[in-house]
C-alpha positions, 0 to 999 in steps of 0.5 A: 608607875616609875619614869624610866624614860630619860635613863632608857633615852640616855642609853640608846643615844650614847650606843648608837648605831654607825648606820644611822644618824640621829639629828634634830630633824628626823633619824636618818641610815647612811647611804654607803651602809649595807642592809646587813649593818642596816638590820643590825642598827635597828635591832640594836635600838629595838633590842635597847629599849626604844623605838622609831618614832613617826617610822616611815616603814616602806623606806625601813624595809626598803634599807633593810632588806632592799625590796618593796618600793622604790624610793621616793625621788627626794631620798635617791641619790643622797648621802642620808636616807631619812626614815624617821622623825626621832628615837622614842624609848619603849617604856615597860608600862606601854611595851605590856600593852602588846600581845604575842602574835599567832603565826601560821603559814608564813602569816602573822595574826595579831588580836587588836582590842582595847588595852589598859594600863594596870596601876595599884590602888587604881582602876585600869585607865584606858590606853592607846596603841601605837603603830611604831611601838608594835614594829618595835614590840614585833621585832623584839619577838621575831617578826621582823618583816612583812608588817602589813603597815596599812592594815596594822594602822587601820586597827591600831585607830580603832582598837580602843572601840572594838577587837579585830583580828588581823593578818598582821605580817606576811611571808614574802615568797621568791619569786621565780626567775626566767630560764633561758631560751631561744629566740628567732630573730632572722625574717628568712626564717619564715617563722612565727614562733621561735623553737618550741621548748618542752617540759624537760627544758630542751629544744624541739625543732622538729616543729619547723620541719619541713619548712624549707626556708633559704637563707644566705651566709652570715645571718643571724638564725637563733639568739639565746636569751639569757637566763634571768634570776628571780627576786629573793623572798623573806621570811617574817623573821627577815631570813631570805628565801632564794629563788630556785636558780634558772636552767641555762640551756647552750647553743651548741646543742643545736649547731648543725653543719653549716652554723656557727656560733658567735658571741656578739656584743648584744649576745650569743647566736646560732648564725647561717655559715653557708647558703641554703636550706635549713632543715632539721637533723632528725637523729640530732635535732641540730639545725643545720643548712645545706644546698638542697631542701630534705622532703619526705613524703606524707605528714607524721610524727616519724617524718615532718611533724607538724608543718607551718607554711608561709606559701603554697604546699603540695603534699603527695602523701598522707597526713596521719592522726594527730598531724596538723598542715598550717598555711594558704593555698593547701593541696594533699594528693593522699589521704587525710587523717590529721588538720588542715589549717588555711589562713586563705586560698583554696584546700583542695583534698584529691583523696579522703578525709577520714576523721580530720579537720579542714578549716580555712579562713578565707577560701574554698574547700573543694574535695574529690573523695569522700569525707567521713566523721570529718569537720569542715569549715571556712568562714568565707568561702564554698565547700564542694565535696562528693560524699559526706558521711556523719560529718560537720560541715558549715560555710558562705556556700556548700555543695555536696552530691550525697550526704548522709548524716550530717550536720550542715550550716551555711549561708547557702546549701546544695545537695543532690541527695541528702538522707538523715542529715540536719541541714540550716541555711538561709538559701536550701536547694535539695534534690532528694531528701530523707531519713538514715536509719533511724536518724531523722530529715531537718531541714531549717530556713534560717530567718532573721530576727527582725524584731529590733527593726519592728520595735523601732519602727513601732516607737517612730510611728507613736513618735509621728503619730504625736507629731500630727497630733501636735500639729492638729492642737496647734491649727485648733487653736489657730481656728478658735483665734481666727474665729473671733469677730474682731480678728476675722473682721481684721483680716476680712479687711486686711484682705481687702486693702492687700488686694486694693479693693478698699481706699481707706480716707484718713479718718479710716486709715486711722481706724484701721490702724487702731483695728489692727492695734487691737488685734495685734496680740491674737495675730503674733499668737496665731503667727506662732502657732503656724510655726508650730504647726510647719514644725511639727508637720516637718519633725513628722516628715523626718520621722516617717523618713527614718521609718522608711529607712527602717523598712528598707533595712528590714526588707534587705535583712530578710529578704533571701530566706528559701527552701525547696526539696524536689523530692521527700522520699521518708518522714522529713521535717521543715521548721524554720530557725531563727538567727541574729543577723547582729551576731554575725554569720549564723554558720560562723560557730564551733563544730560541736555548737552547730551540731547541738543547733541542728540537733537540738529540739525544735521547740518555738520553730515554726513548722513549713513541712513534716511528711513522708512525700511530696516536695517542699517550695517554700520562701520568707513571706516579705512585707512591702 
């Protein structure tokens, strides 16, 4: 095998590139260089028969193309940018080790396996790849970005003992800009959100229609985001991919009467001219202000739109389908066939509400119509309505005169009369009950599980049952000691002295002292089982205070827990439903979860009452 290494390494060194710089102590690109003259540099060593040696390959792609990461510290800001030790030349024997890459979808696959150098009259020997040589081999046949460097050295160690098939290069995709928008940046706005953009790019004010906010002159209302362009992808062949270009959108658009544009140093806002109210030109969408608030009655998609109110509302006119009122302290003169959002006061609905929702956060729903096919909820507070026709209705309390096919959860529920409804509360008071049609009466007192206390307190009871045990080992001991002769003579006598019933002459004392001496080891023992036993009986005394506690947090979780229908007038069932009091409020659940609950079967629920008469009182049994 000819050696044409030193003519190879000759001839790349006297052509070499202006961008790079080759030194003794590693190969370097000119800082001033662009990643034009960068690419251009390294295909011409790659192209000339050599390769980088010890190539540092996120700093190479970093210099030629500007993207993966940053720089290390040590290299920003410096006149060289060293990416390698040395410059090797690539020998044709070694360059014949490398095989053609499969390329699909923008991912280049190479099949590492043990290779071998081919030599006349010899068997082949065994060779080794090289992670710089295939950047060299790759670029000579067109991949000349995206090299995978982890992976590729991973399966270049372990080619020589097996073959895998790896993802050797991938396409960089460009990544896409931000176009640019609208931002709300004045608090007289009363706003959460800023302007709403659709699909097509433009600008829906009509979401903060009817809003009514006040604003004096020269505020900033809107500011314009700029848009921002995305970053460039390449392709393995180091061609750029550009990201598409982002929509620009221009506040003229949107001025109205009384606005004005100004162009600031930190942007570009839509700033108030005058005082007043703003509100939304409808033909124009334009945002203008004036001295007086535009209120047309009723809640639709030809006048208001959606509304989203930071105070008290008032609405004399209809809320229609499809149409949502957001805020606190909400009152509606007209019938509602949209949503009725309250983050807190009261909802109160003077007409009907057909096929609508109304939820609120925290505080009452109170209705004077009739509620059909409707939803309503509150998370802490009471529901009141006339007239419940096939709705959902869950709360803290809810008081209905009739309703009729319902399904209702809450803490407490009172209905005057409720037919084919399936009801689950922890307190139920219903004056007349029965089927609807061919809907069946549920009735279900929720009880707590308590298994978890009763579980608890079955471990601290062995607990403090071990403790006494522990205890009566230690006074059996204590006895088994005290009992023997020698001891009990001891103490008989030592009683005796303590009570100065006994005087001792000297040549007794000395006896007793050598007594005393003698028994001196089983006293100390029997000194330490007494402590034992105070101790245990004293662990014994806190166990049975924790389980005390227990008990008392049982009793205030179960206790409430009733039911009492005056009057059954057709087949009613009264089954009991377990809930987690864990898990918070068992009424605090989506609309269609509470209906699947109630609706549900009643497998594994105890039954209180099923019949077609009569009445039911019925409370948790509770466990003093």
């Amino acid at each position: 095998m000819p050696n044409d290494a030193p003519a190879l390494e000759q001839s790349v060194h006297d052509d070499l590139p202006s961008a790079i710089v080759n030194r003794p102590d590693g190969v370097f690109f000119e800082t001033g260089a662009t990643a034009l003259a960068c690419q251009a540099a390294a295909g011409q060593v790659f192209l000339s028969g050599a390769y980088f040696a010890g190539l540092d390959y996120p700093v190479f792609i970093r210099q030629l193309y500007g993207c993966g990461p940053e720089l290390p510290e040590g290299l920003k800001n410096q006149p060289l940018v060293r990416f390698a030790d040395r410059i090797e030349p690539f020998l044709a024997a070694r360059r014949g080790l490398y095989k053609a890459v499969k390329i699909i979808n923008g991912e280049a696959e190479y099949l590492f396996e043990p290779v071998f150098f081919e030599i006349p009259d010899l068997p082949p020997q065994p060779a080794r790849l090289n992670f710089d040589e295939f950047v060299a081999d790759m670029w000579v046949k067109g991949i000349r970005f995206g090299i995978d460097a982890a992976a590729v050295k991973a399966a270049v160690s372990s080619a020589s003992t097996k073959a895998a098939r790896v993802i050797a290069a991938r396409r960089l995709n460009a990544t896409p800009g931000r176009d640019a928008s609208i931002a709300e940046v004045s608090r007289d706005l009363h706003r959460s959100n800023a302007p709403r953009e659709t699909a097509d790019g433009r600008i829906d004010l009509h979401f903060f229609q009817n809003r009514f906010p006040q604003v004096k002159p020269n505020v900033k209302l809107l500011r314009k985001v700029p848009r921002e362009p995305g970053l460039r992808g390449f392709e393995l062949s180091g061609i750029a991919i550009e990201p598409p270009e982002p929509r620009d959108l221009e506040l003229d658009t949107i001025a109205g009467a009384g606005t004005m544009i100004e162009n600031l140093p930190d942007g570009e806002y839509l700033v108030s001219g005058v005082e007043g109210f703003i509100n939304i030109e409808p033909g124009s969408k334009r945002m203008s202000i004036g001295p007086k608030i535009i209120s047309r009655e009723g809640v639709s998609a030809r006048t208001t739109g959606n509304l989203q109110l930071t105070g008290e509302y008032e609405e004399f006119g209809e809320v229609q389908d499809g149409r949502s009122v957001d805020g606190g302290n909400i009152t509606i003169h007209g019938d509602v066939f949209g949503a009725i959002n309250s983050r807190g006061g009261t909802i109160v609905l003077n007409r009907n509400l057909v096929g609508g929702t109304a939820t609120n956060t925290d505080g009452d729903i109170r209705m004077k119509g009739v509620a059909s096919g409707a939803v309503l909820q509150t998370k802490r507070g009471e529901v009141v309505i006339a007239r419940a026709e096939s709705c959902i209705i869950s709360g803290t309390r809810v008081v209905i005169g009739e309703a009729s096919n319902c399904e209702i959860m809450a803490e407490e529920v009172l209905i005057k009369v409720a037919e084919g409804c399936a009801i689950a509360a922890r307190k139920i008071e219903i004056g007349s009950a029965g089927p609807r049609k061919q809907t069946e009466m549920l009735v279900f007192p929720l009880v707590p599980d308590t298994s978890k206390y009763d579980q608890k307190m079955a471990e601290m009871s062995a607990l403090a049952l071990e403790h006494g045990r522990m205890a009566e080992r230690q006074r059996g001991e204590i006895d088994q000691l005290t009992n023997q002769p020698e001891v009990r003579n001891y103490l008989t006598l030592a009683t005796s002295v303590r009570k100065r019933e006994v005087v001792f002459t000297p040549e007794q004392e000395h006896l007793f002292h050598k007594m005393a001496a003698t028994v001196g080891p089983s006293l100390k023992a029997v000194a330490k089982l007494s402590l034992g036993v105070k101790a245990a009986l004293e662990q014994q005394g806190q166990v049975q205070e924790q389980i005390d506690l227990i008990r008392r947090k049982k009793m205030a979780v179960v206790g409430g827990s009733r039911c009492t229908v005056t009057m059954v007038t057709g087949d009613t069932m009264v089954r009991t439903m377990i809930f987690n009091p864990d898990q918070g409020p068992p009424y605090d659940k989506p609309p269609k979860e509470i209906k699947a609950r109630v609706r549900a079967t009643s497998a594994g629920h105890a039954t209180v009452f099923s019949g077609g008469s009569g009445s039911v009182d019925w409370a948790l049994e509770t466990e003093e």
